[in-house]
C-alpha positions in Angstrom: 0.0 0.0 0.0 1.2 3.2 -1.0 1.5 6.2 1.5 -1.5 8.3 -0.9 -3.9 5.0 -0.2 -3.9 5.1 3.3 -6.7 7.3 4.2 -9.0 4.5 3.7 -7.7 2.3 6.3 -5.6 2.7 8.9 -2.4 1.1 8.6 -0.6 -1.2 10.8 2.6 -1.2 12.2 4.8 -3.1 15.1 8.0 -2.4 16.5 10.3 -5.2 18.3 12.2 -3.5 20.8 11.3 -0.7 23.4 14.9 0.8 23.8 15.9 4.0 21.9 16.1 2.6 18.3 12.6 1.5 18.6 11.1 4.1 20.5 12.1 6.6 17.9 11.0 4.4 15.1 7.5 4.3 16.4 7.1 8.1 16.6 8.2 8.2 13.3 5.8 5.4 12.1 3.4 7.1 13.8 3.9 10.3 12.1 3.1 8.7 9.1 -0.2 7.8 9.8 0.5 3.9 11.5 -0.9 2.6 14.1 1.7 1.3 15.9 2.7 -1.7 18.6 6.0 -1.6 20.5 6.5 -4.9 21.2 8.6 -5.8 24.3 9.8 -8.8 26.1 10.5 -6.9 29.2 8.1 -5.7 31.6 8.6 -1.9 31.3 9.7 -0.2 34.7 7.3 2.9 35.3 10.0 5.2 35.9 13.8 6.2 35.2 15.3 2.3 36.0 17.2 -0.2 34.6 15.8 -3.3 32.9 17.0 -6.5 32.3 16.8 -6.5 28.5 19.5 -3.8 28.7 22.9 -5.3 30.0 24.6 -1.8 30.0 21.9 0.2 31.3 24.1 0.9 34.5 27.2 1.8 32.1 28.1 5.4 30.7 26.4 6.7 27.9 26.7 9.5 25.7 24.7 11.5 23.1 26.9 13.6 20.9 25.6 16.8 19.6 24.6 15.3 15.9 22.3 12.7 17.9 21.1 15.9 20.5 20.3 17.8 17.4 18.6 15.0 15.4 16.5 13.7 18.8 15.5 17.3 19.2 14.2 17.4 15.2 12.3 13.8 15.7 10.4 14.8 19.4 10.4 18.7 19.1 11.4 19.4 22.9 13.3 16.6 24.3 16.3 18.4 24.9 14.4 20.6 27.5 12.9 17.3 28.9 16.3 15.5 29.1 17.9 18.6 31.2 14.2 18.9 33.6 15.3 15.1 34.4 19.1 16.0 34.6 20.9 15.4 31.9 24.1 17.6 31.5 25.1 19.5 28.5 29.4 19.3 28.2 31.2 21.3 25.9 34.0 19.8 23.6 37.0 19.7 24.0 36.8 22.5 27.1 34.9 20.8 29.5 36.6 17.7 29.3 40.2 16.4 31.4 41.3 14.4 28.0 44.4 12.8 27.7 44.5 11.1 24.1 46.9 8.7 22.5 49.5 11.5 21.9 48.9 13.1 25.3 46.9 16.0 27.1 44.3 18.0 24.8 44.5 21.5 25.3 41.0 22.6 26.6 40.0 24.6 23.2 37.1 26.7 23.4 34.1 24.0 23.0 33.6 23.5 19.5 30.8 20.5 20.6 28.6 19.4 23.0 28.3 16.0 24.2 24.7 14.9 26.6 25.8 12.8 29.8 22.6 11.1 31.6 22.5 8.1 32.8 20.9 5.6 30.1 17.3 5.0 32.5 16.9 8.2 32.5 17.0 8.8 28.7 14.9 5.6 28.2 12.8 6.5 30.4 12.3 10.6 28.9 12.0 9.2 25.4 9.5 6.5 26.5 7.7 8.9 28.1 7.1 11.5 25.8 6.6 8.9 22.6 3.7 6.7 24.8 1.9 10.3 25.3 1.2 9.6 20.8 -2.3 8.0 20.8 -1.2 5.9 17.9 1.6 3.8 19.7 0.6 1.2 21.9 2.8 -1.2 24.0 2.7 -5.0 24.3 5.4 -5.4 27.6 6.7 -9.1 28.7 5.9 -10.4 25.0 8.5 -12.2 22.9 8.9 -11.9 19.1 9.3 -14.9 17.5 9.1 -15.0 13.8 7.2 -13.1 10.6 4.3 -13.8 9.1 4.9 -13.8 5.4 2.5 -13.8 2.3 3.0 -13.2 -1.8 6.8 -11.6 -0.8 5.2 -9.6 2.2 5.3 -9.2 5.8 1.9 -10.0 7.0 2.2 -10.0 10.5 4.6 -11.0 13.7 4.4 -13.7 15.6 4.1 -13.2 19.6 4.7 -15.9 22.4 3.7 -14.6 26.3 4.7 -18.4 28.1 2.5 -20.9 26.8 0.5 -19.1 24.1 1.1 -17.8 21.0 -0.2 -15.2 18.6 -0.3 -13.6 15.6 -0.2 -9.7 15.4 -1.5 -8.3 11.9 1.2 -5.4 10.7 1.5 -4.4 6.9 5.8 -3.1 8.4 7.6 -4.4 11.3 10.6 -3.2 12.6 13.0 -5.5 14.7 14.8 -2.7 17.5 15.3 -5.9 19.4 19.0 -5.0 20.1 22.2 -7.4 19.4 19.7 -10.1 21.1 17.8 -9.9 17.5 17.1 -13.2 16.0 16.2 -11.3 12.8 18.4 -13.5 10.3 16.9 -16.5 11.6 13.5 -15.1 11.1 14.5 -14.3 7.6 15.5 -18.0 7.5 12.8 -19.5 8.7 10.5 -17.4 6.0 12.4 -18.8 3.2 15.0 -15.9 2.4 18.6 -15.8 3.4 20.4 -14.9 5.9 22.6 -11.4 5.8 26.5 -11.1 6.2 28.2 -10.3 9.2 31.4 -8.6 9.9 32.8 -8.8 13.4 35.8 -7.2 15.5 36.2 -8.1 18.9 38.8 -5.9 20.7 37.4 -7.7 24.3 37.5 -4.8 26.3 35.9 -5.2 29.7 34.7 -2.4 32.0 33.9 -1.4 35.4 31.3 1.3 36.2 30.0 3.2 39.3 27.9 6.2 40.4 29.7 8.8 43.0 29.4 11.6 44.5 31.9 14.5 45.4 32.7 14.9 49.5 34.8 18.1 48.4 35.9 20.7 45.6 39.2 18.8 43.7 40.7 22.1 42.6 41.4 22.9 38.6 39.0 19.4 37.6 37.0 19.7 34.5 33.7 18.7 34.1 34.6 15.5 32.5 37.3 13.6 32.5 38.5 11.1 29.5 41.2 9.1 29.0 42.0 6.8 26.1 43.8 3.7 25.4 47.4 5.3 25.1 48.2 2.2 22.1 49.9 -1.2 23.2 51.5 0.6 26.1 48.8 1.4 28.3 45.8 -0.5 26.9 43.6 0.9 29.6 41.1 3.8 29.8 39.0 5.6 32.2 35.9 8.2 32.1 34.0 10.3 34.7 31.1 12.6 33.6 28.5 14.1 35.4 25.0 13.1 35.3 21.6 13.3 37.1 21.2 14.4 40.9 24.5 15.8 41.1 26.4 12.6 41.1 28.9 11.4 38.0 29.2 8.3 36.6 32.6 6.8 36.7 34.2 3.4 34.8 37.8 2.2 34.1 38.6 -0.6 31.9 41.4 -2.2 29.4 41.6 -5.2 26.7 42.3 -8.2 26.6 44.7 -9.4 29.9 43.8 -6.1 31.7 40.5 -6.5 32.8 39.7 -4.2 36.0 38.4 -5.3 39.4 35.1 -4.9 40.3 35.8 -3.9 43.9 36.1 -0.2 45.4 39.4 -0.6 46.7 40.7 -2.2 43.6 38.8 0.3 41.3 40.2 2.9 42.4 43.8 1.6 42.4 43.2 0.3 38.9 42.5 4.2 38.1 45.9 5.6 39.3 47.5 3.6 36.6 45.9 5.3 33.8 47.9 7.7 32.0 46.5 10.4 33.9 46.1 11.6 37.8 42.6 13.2 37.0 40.3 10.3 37.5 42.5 8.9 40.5 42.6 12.2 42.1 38.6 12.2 41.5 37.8 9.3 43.3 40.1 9.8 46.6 37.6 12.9 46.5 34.1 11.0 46.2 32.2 8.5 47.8 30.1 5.9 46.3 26.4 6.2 45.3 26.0 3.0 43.6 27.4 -0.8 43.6 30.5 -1.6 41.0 28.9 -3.1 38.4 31.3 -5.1 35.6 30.5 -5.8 31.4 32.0 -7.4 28.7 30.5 -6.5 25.6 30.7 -8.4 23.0 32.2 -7.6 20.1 31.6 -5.3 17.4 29.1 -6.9 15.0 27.7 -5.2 11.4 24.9 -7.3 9.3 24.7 -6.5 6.1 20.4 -6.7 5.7 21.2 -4.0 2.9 23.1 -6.1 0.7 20.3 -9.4 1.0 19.6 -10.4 -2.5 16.1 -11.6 -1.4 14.0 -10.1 1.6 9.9 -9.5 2.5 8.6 -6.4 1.6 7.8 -4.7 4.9 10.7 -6.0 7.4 13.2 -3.5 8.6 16.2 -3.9 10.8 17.4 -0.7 12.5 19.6 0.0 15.8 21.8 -2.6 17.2 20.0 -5.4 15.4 21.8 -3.9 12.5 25.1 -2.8 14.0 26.8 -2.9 17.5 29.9 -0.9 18.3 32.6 -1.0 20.7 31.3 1.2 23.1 34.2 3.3 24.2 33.6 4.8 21.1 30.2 6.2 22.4 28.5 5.9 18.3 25.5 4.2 19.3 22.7 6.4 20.7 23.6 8.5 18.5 23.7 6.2 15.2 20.1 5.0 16.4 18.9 8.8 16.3 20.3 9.4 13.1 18.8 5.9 11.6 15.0 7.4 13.0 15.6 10.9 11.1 17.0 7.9 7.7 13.2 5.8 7.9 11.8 9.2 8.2 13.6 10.3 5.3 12.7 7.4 3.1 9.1 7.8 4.3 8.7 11.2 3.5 10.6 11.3 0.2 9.1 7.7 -1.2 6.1 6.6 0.6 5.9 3.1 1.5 5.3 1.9 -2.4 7.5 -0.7 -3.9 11.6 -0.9 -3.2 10.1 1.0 0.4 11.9 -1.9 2.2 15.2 -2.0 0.1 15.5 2.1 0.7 15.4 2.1 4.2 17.7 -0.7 4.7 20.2 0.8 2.7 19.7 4.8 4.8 19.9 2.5 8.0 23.1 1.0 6.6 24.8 4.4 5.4 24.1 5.8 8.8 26.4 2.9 10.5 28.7 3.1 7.4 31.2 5.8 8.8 30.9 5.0 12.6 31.7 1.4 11.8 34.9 2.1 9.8 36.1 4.9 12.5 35.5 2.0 15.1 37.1 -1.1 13.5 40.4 0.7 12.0 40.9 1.7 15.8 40.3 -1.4 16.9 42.3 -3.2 14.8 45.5 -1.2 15.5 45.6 -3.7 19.1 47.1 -6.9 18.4 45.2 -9.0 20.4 41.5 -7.8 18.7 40.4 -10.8 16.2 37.9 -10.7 13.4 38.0 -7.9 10.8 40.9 -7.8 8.0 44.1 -6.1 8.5 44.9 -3.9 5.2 47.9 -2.0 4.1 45.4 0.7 3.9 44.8 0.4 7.6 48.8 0.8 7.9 48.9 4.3 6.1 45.3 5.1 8.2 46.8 4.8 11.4 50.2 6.9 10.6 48.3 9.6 9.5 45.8 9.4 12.4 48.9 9.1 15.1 50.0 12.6 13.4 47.0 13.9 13.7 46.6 13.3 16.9 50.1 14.6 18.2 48.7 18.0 16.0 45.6 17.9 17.9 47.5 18.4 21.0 48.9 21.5 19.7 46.8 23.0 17.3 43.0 23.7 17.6 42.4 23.8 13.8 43.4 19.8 14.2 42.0 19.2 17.6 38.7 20.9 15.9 38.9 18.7 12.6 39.6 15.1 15.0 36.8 16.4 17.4 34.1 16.9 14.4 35.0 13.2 13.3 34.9 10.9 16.5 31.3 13.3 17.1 30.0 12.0 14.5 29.5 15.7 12.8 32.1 14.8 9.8 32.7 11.7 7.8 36.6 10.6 8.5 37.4 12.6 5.1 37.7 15.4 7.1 40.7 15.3 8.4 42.1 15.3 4.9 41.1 18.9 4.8 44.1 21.8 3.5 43.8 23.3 6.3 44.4 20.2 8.8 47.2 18.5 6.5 49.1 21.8 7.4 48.3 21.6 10.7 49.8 18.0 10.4 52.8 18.9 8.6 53.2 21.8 11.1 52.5 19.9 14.5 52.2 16.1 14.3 55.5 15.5 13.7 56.6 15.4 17.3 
């Protein structure tokens, strides 16, 4: 059905997946005139707390300013709503204590912003605001279990809640269901194959808490960030401010240097970093939370763009798609800017034929630059497996390490990196004139 023969019946929609990819994918569904069902398998808390179906809920979380920006354009407002509830607006690179691969970033006037909240509290804003839509419903401690397909359609989704199943009528679902999705498999059991997947596992592992400050530590920045510093010191730490005055702190490392998950430990862990700031943080605060430890898994892209055969009316968006390493921090804000892509598609083509095969390909172009920012980083540690080492990757890093020495030096470089791990410039950026002679000036040291 085209989007000019709807008026006759009201169309039908469901969404797997209550996080933020699916949340934003029903207002946008909804602003095209579906009726939609958010289908989750969780039983939704009724305020700003973690779930189970979100391992990392209790881990830090940002929202750069592109994903601010494109929320804000999607749910007119939000931004207001996120800072009522507490969120915290940081300028970059000025707010921030960062100490980089090359060594301490001057703090440059703030060329970005970054959001810090913790993630129920976003979940929990979003969720709120999209349920207030009179055309989303929600379906909570429901699992997804497979499409209903007809003639090279989606007809419908099948439900199971313990012992009964169920069929729920759509004309478009949307799997949000996270890196839980068991979308290929669906796909499989309707008769069409199976996308490709790409992984990179760097097996980092991570230690997180919530703290407060018992005292003032003089000259601190808001933030605090410090970065693997290569195969030397394949550790990293991070401290930002949230929600009821507190900040959310975490340390972690790669493979063999896996942090404790113990206070006294934790914080010993932090005075090895390559930087006092975090250390000298934490001998100031006190607690406000248990330690809680992750492993993520790895890095995983599926290629549902590139299937040669799929139903019309199935679409794969958020982690389901693509999952990042998430010291990178790509991920909210990929899921914002794959909402404003369907939205896109929908308003420039309808839903008519090739609907399907033009927002699978949006979704995927969104992830496209994130995803090779993520995996050439990755794959300068020797110990990360999967991807595929290049002599291109070679030259990439060379010319990254030099710009990174010039970023410490020169804020038309510190600018141009900044823009690119924000997601507000593809990587071609830093092969601007004007940052190559900041390179050839400064990143030679």
């Amino acid at each position: 059905m085209s989007r000019e023969d709807s008026s006759a019946t009201p169309r039908k929609a469901v969404v797997v997946g209550a996080g933020l990819a699916g949340l934003l994918a029903a207002s946008v569904l909804a602003g095209a005139d579906y009726d939609v069902t958010v289908v989750e398998r969780d039983r939704l808390p009724a305020g700003p707390d973690a779930r189970a179906g979100i391992p990392q809920a209790h881990h830090t979380h940002l929202l750069f300013e592109r994903g601010e920006t494109g929320a804000e354009e999607l749910l007119p407002g939000i931004r207001s709503e996120l800072r009522e509830a507490g969120a915290v607006s940081l300028g970059l690179p000025g707010d921030l204590e960062w100490v980089g691969p090359a060594g301490v970033i001057p703090r440059f006037p703030a060329r970005r912003t970054v959001l810090s909240c913790t993630r129920p509290v976003l979940d929990w804003t979003v969720r709120r605001r999209v349920s207030q839509d009179p055309r989303i419903s929600f379906r909570e401690g429901v699992r997804a279990i497979g499409l209903e397909t007809s003639a090279g359609a989606v007809t419908g989704l099948r439900l199971r809640c313990g012992d009964t199943g169920e069929v729920i009528p759509a004309a478009l679902v949307v799997d949000a269901s996270g890196r839980s999705s068991a979308a290929p498999s669906w796909l499989v059991d309707a008769g069409y194959p199976a996308p490709a997947e790409e992984t990179v596992d760097a097996a980092i592992a991570y230690t997180t808490g919530l703290f407060r400050r018992t005292a003032p530590v003089p000259g601190l920045a808001r933030g605090v960030y410090l970065q693997v510093s290569g195969t030397s010191l394949p550790r990293f730490g991070i401290a930002l401010p949230v929600e009821r005055d507190r900040w959310i702190v975490a340390v972690g490392g790669l493979r063999g240097h896996e942090p404790p998950t113990d206070q006294e430990g934790f914080a010993a862990f932090a005075a090895t970093l390559a930087s006092p700031a975090l250390a000298g943080f934490l001998a100031s605060a006190v607690a406000d939370s248990p330690l809680r430890g992750f492993r993520p898994p790895g890095s995983r892209r599926r290629h549902f763009d590139r299937t040669a055969r799929r139903p019309e009316g199935f679409v794969v968006v958020g982690d389901a798609v693509c999952t990042f390493n998430p010291v990178y921090g790509q991920g909210m804000t990929v899921a914002v800017r794959q909402a404003l892509a369907l939205r896109g598609v929908l308003t420039d083509h309808g839903t008519g034929p090739g609907f399907t095969r033009r927002v699978q390909r949006a979704v995927a172009a969104e992830a496209t630059g994130p995803w090779k920012i993520a995996e050439a980083e990755d794959l300068r540690h020797p110990g990360t497996r999967g991807g595929h080492r290049t002599p291109l990757h070679r030259l990439q890093h060379a010319y990254l390490d030099r710009v990174q020495r010039a970023a410490t030096a020169d804020v038309t470089a510190n600018y141009a990196l900044l823009d690119v791990l924000a997601l507000c410039a593809p990587p071609t950026r830093l092969f601007a004139p004007s940052v190559l002679l900041s390179v050839l000036r400064h990143g030679g040291r």
